[in-house]
C-alpha positions in Angstrom: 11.3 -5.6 0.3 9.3 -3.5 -2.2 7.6 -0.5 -2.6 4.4 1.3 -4.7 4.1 4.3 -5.4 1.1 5.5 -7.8 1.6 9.3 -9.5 -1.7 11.2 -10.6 -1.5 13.8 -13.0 -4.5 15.6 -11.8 -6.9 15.3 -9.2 -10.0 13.5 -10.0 -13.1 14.1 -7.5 -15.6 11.2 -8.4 -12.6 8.8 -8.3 -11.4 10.5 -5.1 -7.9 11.0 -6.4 -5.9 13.8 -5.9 -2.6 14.8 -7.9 0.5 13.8 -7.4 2.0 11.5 -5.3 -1.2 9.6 -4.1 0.4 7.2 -1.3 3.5 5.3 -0.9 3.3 1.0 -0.2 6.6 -0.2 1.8 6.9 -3.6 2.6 8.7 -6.4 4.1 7.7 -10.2 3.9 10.1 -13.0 5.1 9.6 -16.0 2.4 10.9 -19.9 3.0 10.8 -21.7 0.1 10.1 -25.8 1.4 10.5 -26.4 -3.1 10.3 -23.7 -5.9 6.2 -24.5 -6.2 5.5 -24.0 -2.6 6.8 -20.7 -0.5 4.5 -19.8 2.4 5.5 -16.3 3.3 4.9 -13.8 6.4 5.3 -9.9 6.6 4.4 -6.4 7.2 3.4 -3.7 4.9 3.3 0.8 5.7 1.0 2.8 3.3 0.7 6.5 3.9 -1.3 8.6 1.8 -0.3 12.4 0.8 -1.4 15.4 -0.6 -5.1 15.4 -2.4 -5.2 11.5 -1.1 -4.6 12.6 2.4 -7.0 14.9 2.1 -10.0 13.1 1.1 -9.2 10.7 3.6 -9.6 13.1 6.4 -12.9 14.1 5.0 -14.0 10.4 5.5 -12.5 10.1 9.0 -9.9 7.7 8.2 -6.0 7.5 9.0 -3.6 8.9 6.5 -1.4 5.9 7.2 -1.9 2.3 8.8 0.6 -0.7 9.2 -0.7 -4.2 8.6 0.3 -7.8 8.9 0.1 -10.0 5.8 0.7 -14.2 5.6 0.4 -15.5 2.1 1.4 -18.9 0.2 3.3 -18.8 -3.1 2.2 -21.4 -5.4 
């Protein structure tokens, strides 16, 4: 499990930042590890976005949250 979660300290209009708590990464990935050089992994990740973020992302008519699937290999 793990989790991100970026601070601003001040919004920033050309970067399209706002200040604060920007949004929050959660996720969860399931790793089998066949030998310590090869680990192929599978897993799901939340990120919500919140105050200024939020807000510019209603402006551009996207979600303020989304889930996703991820699949990776650890090498």
């Amino acid at each position: 499990m793990f989790a991100a979660a970026p601070i601003h300290g001040q919004s920033d209009d050309v970067r399209q930042t706002g200040g604060g708590l920007s949004d929050l990464e959660v996720g969860l990935r399931l790793r089998y590890e066949f030998t310590r050089q090869f680990a192929p992994y599978i897993g799901v990740e939340w990120v919500g976005k919140f105050g200024g973020m939020a807000d510019f992302a209603k402006a551009a008519n996207e979600n303020n949250d989304e889930s996703r699937w991820v699949a990776g290999l650890r090498l």
